[in-house]
C-alpha positions as a Markdown table, in Angstrom:
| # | Residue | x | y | z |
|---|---|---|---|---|
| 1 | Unk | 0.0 | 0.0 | 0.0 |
| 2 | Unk | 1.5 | 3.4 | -0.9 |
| 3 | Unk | 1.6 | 6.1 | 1.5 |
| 4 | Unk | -1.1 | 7.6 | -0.3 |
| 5 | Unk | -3.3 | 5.0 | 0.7 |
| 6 | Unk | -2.7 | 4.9 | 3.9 |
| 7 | Unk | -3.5 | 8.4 | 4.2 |
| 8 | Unk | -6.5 | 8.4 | 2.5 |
| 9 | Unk | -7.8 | 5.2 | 3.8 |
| 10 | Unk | -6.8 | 6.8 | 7.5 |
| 11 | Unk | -9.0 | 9.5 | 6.4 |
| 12 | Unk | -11.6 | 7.7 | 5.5 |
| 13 | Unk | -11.3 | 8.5 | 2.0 |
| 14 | Unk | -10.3 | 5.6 | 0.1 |
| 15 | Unk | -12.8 | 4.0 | -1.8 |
| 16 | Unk | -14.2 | 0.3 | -1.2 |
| 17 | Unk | -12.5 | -1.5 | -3.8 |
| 18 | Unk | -11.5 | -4.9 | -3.9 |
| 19 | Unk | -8.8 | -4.3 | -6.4 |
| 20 | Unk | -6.6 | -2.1 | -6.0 |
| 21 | Unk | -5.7 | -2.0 | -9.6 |
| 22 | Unk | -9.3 | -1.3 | -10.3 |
| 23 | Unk | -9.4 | 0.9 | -13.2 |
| 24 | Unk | -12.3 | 3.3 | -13.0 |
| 25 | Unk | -15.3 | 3.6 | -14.9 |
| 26 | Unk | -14.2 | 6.8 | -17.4 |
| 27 | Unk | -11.5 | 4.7 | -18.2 |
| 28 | Unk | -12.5 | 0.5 | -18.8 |
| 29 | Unk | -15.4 | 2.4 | -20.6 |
| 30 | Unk | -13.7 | 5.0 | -22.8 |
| 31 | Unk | -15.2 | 7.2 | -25.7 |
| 32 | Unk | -13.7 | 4.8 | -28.1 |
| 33 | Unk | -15.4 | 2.0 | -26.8 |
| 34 | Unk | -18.9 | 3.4 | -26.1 |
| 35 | Unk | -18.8 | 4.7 | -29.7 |
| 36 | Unk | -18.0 | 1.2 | -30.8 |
| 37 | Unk | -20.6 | -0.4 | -28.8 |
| 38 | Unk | -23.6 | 1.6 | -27.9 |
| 39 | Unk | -25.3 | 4.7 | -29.5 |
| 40 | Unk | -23.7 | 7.1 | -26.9 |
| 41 | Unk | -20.4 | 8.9 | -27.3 |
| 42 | Unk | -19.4 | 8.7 | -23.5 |
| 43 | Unk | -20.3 | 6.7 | -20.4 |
| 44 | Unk | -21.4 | 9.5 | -18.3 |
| 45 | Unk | -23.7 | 10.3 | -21.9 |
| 46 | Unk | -25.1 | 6.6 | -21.4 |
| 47 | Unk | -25.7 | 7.1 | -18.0 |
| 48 | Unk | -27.6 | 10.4 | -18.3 |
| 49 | Unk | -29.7 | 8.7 | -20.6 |
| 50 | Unk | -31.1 | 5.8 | -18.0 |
| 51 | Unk | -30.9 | 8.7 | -15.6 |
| 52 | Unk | -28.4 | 7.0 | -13.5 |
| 53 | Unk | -26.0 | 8.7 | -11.6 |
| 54 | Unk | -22.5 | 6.8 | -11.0 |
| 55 | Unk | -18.9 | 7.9 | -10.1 |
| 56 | Unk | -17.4 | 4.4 | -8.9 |
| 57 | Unk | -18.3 | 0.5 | -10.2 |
| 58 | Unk | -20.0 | 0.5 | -6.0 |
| 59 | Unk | -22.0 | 2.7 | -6.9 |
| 60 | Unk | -23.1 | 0.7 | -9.9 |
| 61 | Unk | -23.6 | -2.3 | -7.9 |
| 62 | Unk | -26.2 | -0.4 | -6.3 |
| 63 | Unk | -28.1 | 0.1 | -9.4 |
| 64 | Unk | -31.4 | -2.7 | -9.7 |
| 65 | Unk | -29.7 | -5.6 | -11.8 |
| 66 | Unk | -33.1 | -5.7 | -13.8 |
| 67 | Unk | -33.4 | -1.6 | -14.4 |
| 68 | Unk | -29.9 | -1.7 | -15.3 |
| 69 | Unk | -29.7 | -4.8 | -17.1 |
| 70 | Unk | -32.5 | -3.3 | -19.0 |
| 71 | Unk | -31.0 | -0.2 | -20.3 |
| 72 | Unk | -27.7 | -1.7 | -21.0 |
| 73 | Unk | -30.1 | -4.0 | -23.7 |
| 74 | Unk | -31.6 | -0.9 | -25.4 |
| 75 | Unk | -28.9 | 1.3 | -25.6 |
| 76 | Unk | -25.7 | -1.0 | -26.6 |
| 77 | Unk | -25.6 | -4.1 | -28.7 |
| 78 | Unk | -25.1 | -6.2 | -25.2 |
| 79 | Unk | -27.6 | -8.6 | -23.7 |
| 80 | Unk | -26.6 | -7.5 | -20.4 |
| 81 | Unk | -24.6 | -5.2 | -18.1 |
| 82 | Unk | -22.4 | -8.4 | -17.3 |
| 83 | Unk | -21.3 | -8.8 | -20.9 |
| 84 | Unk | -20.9 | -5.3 | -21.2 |
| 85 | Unk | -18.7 | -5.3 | -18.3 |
| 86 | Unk | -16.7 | -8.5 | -19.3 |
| 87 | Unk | -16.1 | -7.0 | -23.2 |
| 88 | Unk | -14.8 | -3.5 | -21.9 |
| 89 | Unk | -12.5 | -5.9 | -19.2 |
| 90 | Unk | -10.5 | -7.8 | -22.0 |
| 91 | Unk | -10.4 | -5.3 | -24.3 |
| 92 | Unk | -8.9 | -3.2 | -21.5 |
| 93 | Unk | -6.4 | -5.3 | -20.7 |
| 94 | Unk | -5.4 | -6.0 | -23.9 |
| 95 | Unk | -4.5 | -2.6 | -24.1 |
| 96 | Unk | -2.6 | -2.5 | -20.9 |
């Protein structure tokens, strides 16, 4: 843990992540592949369009499976926000 941690975790600032390598939202789901994938250009445009509001992939764990599941079908060519979620990890890491 880097001394930035520790501080902000002894602040009560760091974030509940089970990774610590977790890459954040903006970034596993760049422009380039929401463009690809779904008819927005951004995540936070996809988002807006549900009207869900998410910083952090906690905060989208607390987002109904079904309501999110739901949007995820209409607005990208995924069946679900699991796949979604899986494609964006290995392509990702393929990068990385």
């Amino acid at each position: 843990m880097s001394f930035d941690d520790l501080l902000k975790e002894l602040q009560g600032q760091k974030t509940n992540q089970e990774d610590p390598n977790e890459v954040s939202l903006n970034e596993l789901f760049n422009d380039a592949f929401m463009s690809k994938h779904s008819s927005s250009s951004s995540f936070g445009q996809f988002l807006e369009k549900g009207n869900f509001q998410a910083e952090t992939h906690e905060e989208i764990d607390n987002i109904p499976d079904e309501l999110f599941d739901r949007h995820v079908a209409r607005e990208t060519e995924f069946a679900d926000w699991k796949s979604m979620l899986d494609t964006a990890t290995k392509t990702y890491k393929g990068k990385a």
